[in-house]
C-alpha positions as CSV (number, residue, x, y, z in Angstrom):
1,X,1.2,64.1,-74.6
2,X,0.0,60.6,-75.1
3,X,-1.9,59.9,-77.9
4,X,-1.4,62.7,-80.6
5,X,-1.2,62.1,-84.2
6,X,2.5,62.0,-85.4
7,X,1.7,64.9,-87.9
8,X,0.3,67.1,-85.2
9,X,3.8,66.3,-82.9
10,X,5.4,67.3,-86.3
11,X,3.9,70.9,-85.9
12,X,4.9,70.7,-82.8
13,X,8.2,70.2,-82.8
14,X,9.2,72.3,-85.8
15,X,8.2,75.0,-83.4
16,X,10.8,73.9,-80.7
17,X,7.6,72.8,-78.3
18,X,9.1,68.8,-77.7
19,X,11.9,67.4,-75.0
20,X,13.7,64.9,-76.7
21,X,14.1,61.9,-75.2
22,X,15.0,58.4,-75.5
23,X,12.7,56.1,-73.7
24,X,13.8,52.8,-71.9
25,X,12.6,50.0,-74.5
26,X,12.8,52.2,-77.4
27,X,15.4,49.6,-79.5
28,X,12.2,47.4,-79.6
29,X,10.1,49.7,-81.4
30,X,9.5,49.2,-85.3
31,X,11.8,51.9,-86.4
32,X,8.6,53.1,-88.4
33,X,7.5,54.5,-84.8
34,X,10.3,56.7,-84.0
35,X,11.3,60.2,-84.8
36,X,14.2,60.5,-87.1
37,X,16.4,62.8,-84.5
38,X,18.4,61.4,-81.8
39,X,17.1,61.3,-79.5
40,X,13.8,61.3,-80.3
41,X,11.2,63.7,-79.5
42,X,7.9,61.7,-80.0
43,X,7.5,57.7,-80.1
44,X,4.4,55.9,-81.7
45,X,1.4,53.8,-80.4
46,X,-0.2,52.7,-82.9
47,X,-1.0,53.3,-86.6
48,X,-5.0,54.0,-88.3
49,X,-4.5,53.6,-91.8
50,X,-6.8,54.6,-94.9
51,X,-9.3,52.4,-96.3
52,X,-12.6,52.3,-98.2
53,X,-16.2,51.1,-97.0
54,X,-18.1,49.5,-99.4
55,X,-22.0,49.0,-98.6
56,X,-22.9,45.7,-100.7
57,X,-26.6,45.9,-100.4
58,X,-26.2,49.9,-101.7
59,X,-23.7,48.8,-104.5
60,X,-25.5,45.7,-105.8
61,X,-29.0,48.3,-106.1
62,X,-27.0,50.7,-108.0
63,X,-25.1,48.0,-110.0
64,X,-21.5,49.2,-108.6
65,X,-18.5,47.0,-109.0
66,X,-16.3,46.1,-106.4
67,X,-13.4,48.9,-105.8
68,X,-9.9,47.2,-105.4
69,X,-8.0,50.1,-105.8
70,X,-7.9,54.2,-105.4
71,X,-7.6,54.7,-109.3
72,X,-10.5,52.1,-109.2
73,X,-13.0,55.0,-107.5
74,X,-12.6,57.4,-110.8
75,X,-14.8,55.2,-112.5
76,X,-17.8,57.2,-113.8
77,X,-20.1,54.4,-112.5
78,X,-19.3,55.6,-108.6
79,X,-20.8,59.3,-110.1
80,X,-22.7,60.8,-106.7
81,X,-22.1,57.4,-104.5
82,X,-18.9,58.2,-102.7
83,X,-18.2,60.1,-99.8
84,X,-14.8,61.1,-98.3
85,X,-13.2,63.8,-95.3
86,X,-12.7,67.4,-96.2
87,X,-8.3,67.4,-95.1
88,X,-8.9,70.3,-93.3
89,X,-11.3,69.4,-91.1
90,X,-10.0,65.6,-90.5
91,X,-6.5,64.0,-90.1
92,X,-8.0,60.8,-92.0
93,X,-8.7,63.3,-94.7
94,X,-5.4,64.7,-95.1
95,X,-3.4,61.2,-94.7
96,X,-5.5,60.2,-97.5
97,X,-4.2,63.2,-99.8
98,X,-0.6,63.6,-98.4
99,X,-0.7,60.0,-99.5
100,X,-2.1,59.9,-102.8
101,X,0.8,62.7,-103.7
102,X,3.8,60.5,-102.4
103,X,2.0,57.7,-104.0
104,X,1.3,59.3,-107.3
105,X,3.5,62.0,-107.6
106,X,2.1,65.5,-107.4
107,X,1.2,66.3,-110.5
108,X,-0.1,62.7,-110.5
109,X,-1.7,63.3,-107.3
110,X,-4.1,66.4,-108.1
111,X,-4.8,64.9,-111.0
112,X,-6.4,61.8,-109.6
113,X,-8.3,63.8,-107.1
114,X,-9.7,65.9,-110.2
115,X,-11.1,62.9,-111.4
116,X,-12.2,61.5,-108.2
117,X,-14.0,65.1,-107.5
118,X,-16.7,63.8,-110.1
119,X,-17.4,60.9,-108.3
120,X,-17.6,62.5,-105.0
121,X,-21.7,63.4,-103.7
122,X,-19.7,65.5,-100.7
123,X,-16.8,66.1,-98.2
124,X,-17.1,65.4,-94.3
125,X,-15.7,67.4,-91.5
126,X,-15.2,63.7,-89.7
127,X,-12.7,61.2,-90.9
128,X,-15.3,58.6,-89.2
129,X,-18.4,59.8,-90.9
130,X,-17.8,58.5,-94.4
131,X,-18.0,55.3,-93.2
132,X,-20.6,55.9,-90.9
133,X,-22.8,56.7,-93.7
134,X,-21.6,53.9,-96.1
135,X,-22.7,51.6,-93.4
136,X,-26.5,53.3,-92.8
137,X,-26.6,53.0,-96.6
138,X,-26.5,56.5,-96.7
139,X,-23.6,56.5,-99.7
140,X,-22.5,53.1,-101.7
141,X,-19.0,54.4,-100.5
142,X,-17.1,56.3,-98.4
143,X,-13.3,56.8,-98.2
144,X,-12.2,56.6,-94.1
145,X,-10.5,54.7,-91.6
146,X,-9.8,50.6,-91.3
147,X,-11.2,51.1,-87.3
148,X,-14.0,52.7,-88.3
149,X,-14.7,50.3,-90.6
150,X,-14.2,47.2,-88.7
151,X,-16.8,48.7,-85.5
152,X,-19.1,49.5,-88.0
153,X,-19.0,45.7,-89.3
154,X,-19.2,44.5,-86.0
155,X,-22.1,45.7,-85.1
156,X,-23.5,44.5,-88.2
157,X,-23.6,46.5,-91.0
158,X,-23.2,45.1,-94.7
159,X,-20.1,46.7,-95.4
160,X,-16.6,45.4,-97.0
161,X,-13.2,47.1,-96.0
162,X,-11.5,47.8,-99.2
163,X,-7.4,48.3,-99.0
164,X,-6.4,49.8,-102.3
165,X,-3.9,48.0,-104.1
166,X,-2.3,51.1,-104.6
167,X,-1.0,51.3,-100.9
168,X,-2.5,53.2,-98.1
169,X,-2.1,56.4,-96.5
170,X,-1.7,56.0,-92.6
171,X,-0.8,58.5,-89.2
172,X,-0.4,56.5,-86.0
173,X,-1.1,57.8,-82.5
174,X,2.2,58.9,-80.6
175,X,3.6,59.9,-77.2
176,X,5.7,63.0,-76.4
177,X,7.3,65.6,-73.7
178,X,6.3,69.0,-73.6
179,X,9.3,71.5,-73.3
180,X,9.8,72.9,-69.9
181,X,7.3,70.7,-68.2
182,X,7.3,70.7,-64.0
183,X,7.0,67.4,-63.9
184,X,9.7,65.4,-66.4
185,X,10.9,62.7,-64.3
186,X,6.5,61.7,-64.3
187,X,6.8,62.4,-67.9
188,X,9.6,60.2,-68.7
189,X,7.9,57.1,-66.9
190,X,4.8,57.5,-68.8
191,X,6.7,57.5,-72.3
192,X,8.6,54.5,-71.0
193,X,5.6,52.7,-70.2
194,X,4.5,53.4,-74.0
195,X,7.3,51.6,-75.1
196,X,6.4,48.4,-73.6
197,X,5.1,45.3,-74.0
198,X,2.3,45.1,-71.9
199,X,1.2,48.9,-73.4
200,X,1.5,47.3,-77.3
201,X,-0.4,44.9,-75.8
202,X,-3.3,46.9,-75.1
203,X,-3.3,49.0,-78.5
204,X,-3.8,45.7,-79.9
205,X,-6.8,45.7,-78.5
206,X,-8.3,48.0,-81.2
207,X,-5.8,48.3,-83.7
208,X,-4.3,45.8,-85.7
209,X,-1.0,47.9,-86.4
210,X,0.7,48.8,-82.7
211,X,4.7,50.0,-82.4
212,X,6.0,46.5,-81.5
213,X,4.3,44.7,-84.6
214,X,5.2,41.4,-83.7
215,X,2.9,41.0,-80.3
216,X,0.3,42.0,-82.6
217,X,-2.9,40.0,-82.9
218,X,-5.3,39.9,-85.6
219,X,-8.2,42.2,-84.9
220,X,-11.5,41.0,-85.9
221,X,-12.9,42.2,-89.1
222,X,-9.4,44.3,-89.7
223,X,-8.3,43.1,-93.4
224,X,-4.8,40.7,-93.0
225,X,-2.8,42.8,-95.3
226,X,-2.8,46.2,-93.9
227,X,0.7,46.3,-92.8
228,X,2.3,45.2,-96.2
229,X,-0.6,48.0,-97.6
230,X,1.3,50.4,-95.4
231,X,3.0,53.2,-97.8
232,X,6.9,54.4,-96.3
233,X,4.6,57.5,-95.0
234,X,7.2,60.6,-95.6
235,X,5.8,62.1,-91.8
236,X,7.8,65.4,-92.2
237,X,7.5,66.1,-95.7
238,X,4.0,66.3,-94.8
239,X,4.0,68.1,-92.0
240,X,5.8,70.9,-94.4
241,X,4.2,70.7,-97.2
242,X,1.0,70.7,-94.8
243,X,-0.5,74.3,-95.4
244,X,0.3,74.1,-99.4
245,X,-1.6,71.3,-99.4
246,X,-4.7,72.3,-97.8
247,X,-4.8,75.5,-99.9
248,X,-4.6,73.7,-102.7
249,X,-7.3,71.1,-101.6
250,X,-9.6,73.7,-100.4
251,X,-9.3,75.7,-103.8
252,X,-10.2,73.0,-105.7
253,X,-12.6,70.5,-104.2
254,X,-14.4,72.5,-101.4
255,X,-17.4,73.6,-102.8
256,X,-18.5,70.1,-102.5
257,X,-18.1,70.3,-98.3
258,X,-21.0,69.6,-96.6
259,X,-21.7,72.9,-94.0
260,X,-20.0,72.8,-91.0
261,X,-22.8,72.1,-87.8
């Protein structure tokens, strides 16, 4: 598996589905980007992290101040002009709200979502879409992804990538062996190759956080202080506390989803 979200290798391995193993390289790796056993049974790529797209032209019609933080997006002035995913449909979605609950706690936690419910005009089934639609002008703002964020300015749109003061929630993309695979020795050598240089290298390319942090590159339009942003991401105690959570959310909050197509 090359390329899975951490969380999702979680699932995976609490149900005895992984090989452990300990690639060649793996001492170079931020220790962010391993699996806690030993040896591990999933390595990281990369990392997309939370953010917040901010369409000037729609925020200066409606008068909207600039966001700097997640507490920030309570304000009763954002009231129908923010847009973020529904967790159960998107990964972006739920790093956002596993976040905000190691962040603020979870009584903390549900209660700023309560109040940022009000603000909210609806929930996406795409992690990607809020932003999308912040950058067609489509919402003044829309809770999503850092990549996301930094195509979409690329190509043009008026939009400002916000990281909340607060921290950021973030997954990364990660590499694992499948138990009882044919083929292990081929398996190994691809997760070796992960490790490496040259590999981090190429995850540069599009992400400004990669597994070996210090080859990394700025990434145009990426803001410069994502990795301090980064929260210490508590990967298992999500992956958990994972169907609570979504209950929870989808009790609460869902009758603002938009329908699924």
């Amino acid at each position: 598996i090359w390329g899975l979200a951490a969380t999702s290798l979680l699932l995976m391995k609490g149900e005895g589905m992984l090989h452990a193993y300990a690639p060649k390289g793996l001492d170079g790796l931020d220790s962010k980007f391993q699996d806690k056993s030993d040896p591990p049974t999933w390595t990281g790529m990369d990392a997309w992290v939370a953010a917040v797209c901010v369409n000037t032209v729609e925020s200066e019609k409606h008068n909207l101040p600039m966001p700097s933080s997640w507490k920030d997006l309570t304000n009763p002035a954002y009231k129908g002009h923010v847009a973020m995913p529904n967790p159960n449909s998107s990964g972006t979605g739920f790093l956002d709200v596993s976040s905000w609950l190691q962040m603020f706690g979870e009584e903390g936690g549900w209660a700023f979502m309560d109040q940022l419910h009000q603000n909210i005009d609806h929930y996406t089934h795409s992690g990607s879409k809020p932003c999308k639609q912040a950058a067609r002008g489509e919402v003044a703002i829309g809770v999503s992804f850092a990549f996301r964020g930094a195509k979409s300015k690329a190509a043009g749109a008026p939009l400002e990538i916000i990281i909340p003061s607060e921290g950021i929630g973030w997954d990364m993309e990660a590499t694992a062996i499948v138990n009882g695979t044919k083929k292990l020795d081929a398996a190994k050598t691809l997760v070796d190759w992960s490790v490496t240089e040259k590999a981090n290298k190429m995850y540069n390319e599009g992400y400004a956080v990669i597994g070996i942090q210090r080859l990394a590159k700025p990434v145009e339009h990426f803001p410069d202080n994502i990795p301090q942003a980064m929260i210490d991401n508590n990967f298992e105690w999500a992956a958990q506390n994972r169907k609570r959570i979504l209950a929870e959310w989808q009790k609460r909050y869902d009758s603002k989803s938009e329908p699924k197509s």
